[in-house]
C-alpha positions in Angstrom: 0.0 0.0 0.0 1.4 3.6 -1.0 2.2 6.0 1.8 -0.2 8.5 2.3 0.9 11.7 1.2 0.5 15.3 2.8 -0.5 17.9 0.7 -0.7 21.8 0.8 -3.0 23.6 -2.1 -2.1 27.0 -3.6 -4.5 28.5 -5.4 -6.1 32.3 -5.3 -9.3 31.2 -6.6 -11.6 28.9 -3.9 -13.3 27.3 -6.6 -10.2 25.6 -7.6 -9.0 24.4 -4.9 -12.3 23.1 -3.9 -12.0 21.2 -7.3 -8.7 20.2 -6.3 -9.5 18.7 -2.5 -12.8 16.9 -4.6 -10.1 15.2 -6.8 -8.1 14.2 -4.2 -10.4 12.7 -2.3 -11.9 10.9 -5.4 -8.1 9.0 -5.6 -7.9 8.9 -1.9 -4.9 8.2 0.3 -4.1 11.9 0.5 -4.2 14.6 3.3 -4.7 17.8 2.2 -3.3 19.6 5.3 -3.1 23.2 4.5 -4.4 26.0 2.0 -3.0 29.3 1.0 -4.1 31.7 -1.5 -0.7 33.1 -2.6 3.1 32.3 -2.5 4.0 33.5 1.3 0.9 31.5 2.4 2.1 28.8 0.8 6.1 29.1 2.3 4.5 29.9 5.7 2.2 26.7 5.4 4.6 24.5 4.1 7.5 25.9 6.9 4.6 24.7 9.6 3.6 21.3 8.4 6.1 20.1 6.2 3.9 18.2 3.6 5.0 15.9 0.8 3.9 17.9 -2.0 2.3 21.2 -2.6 -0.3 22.1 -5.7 0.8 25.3 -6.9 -0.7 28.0 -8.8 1.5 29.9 -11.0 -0.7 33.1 -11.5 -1.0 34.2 -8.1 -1.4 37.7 -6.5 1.9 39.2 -4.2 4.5 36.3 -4.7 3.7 33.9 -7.9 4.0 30.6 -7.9 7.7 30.2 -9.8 9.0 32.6 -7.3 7.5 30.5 -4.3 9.1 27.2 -5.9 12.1 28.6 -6.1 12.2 29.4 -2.5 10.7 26.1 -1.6 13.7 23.9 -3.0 16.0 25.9 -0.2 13.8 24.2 2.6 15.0 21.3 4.4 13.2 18.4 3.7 11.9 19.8 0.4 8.4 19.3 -0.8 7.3 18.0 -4.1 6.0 20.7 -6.8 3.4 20.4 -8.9 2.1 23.2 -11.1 -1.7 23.1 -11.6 -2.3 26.7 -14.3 -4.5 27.9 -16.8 -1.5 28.5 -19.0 1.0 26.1 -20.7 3.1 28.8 -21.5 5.0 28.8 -18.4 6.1 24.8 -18.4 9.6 26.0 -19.0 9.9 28.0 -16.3 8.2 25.6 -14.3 10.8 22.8 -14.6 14.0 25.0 -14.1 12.1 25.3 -10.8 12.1 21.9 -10.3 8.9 21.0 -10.4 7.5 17.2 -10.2 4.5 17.6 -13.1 3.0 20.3 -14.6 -1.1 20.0 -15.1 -3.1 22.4 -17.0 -6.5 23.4 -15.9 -9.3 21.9 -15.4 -6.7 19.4 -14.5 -8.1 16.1 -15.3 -7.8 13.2 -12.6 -5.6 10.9 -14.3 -3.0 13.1 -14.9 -3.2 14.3 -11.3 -3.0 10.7 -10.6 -0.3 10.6 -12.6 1.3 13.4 -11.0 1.0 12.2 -7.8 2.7 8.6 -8.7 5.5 10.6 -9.7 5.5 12.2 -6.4 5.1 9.3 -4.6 8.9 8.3 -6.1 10.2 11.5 -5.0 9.0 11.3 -1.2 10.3 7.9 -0.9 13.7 9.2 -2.5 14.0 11.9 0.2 12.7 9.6 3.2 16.4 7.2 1.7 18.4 10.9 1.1 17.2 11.9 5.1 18.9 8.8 5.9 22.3 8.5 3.9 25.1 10.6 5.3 25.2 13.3 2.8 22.6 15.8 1.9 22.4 18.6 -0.3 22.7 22.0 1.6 20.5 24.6 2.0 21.0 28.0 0.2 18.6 29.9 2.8 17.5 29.7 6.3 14.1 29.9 7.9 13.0 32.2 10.8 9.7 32.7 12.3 8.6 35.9 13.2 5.4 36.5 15.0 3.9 33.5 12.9 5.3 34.7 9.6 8.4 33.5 7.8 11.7 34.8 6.8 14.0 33.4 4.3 17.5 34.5 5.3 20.6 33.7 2.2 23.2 32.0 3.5 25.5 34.2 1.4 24.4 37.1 3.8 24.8 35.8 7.3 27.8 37.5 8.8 27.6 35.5 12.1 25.2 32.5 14.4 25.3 33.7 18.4 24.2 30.9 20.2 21.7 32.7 23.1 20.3 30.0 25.6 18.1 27.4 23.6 17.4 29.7 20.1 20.6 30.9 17.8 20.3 34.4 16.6 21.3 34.9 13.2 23.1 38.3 12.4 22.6 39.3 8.7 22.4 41.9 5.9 18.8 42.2 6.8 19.1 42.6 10.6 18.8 39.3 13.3 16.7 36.4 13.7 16.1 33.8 15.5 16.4 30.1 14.3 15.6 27.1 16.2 18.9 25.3 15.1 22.0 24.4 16.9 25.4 25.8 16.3 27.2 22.1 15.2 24.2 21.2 12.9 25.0 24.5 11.2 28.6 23.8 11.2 28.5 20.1 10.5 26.5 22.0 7.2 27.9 25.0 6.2 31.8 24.8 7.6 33.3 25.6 4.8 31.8 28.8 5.1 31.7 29.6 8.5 34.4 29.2 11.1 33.9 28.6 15.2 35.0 31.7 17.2 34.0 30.5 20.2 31.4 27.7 21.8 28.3 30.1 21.3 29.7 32.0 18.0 29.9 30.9 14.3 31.6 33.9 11.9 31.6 34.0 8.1 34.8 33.2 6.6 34.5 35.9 4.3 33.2 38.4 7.0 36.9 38.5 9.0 39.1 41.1 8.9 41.6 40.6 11.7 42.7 39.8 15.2 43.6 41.4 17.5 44.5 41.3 21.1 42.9 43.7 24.1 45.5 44.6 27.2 44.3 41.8 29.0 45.3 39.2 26.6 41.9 38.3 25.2 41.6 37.8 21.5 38.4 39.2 19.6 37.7 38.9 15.8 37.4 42.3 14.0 34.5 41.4 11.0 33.3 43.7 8.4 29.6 43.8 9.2 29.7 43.7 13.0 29.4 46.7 15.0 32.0 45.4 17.5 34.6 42.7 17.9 33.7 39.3 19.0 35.1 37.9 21.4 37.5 34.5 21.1 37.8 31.8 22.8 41.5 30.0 23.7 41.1 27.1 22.3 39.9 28.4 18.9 42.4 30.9 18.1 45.2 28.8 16.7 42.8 27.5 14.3 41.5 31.1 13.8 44.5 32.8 13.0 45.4 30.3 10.2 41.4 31.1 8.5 42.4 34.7 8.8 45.9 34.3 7.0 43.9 32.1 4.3 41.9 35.0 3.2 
């Protein structure tokens, strides 16, 4: 018996995603968990229950659809894709953002059938990817603020300060908080970040120099911070050769 998958629907228009929960129940085995009527209700619903696949509209008001996939294939696990539009003129576009299928409206039930066979493939690929030792990296993280969701590029974090059981995440847009520990985010990203200290992760690319205070404590001088961060003992062997590697 297939798994049974969960599914979020994005569509502006209620009548079609009515039409789409009526199909889905017609094939059966599916949990439609969520429904959002443009792009960031679909990130923030998908951020929240992490479904197997999502239905996407492409012509949506605010964020479209394409730009929504695209942000999609940065979360960690990944949901399946599948375009349900009016047009067939955006298919291209729709499969350089990776998307599963692409169904054209009124989308007929065996080719969502179809579509969701395919899908099927993919979610049991992930489950066997969660498990093997290496996994593709993210290119963005997620913060929750007051119930909404951030996307945060990696290429513009200038330092993770661990800060009891949350890490705050010091970018180009300001701080947030991710629920993430410091060596998962290592263990990920660490060739672009190097440990400062047990609660501090800094961007390679963010150091400028060391330098030592009067009392014989070593901070870390980086371009974006307002001042230097402090250094622990035991990392600033390892430190000062990152620094001379710049």
């Amino acid at each position: 018996m297939n798994a049974g998958l969960k599914v979020v629907i994005a569509d502006d228009e209620p009548p079609a995603r009515e039409r789409l929960k009526s199909l889905l129940g017609d094939i059966g085995d599916v949990e439609v968990i969520a429904e959002a009527g443009d792009g960031q209700q679909a990130l923030q619903a998908c951020a929240e229950h992490a479904p197997d696949l999502v239905l996407l509209d492409i012509a949506m008001p605010g964020m479209d659809g394409l730009e929504a996939a695209r942000h999609l294939a940065a979360f960690e696990p990944r949901p399946a894709v599948v375009f349900c539009t009016a047009y067939d003129v955006h298919a291209l576009s729709a499969f350089e953002a990776e998307a599963i299928d692409y169904l054209v409206k009124p989308v007929r039930p065996e080719r969502l059938a179809a579509a969701l066979e395919r899908v099927r493939t993919f979610a049991a690929g992930r489950r066997q990817a969660q498990d093997a030792p290496a996994r593709p990296r993210r290119t963005h993280l997620c913060a929750r603020l007051r119930g909404n969701l951030r996307l945060i590029p990696i290429e513009d974090v200038h330092y993770f300060h661990a800060e009891e059981k949350y890490v705050v995440v010091h970018h180009a847009r300001g701080e947030d908080l991710i629920e993430e520990s410091l060596k998962s985010l290592e263990d990920e990203f660490g060739d672009r970040f190097v440990r400062i200290h047990r609660n501090c992760l800094v961007a390679r690319h963010e150091l400028i120099e060391l330098k030592r205070r009067p009392d014989g404590h070593v901070q870390a001088v980086l371009r974006h911070a307002k001042e230097p961060l402090e250094v622990s003992r035991r990392c600033v062997a390892h430190l000062r050769e990152a620094v001379r590697l710049l």
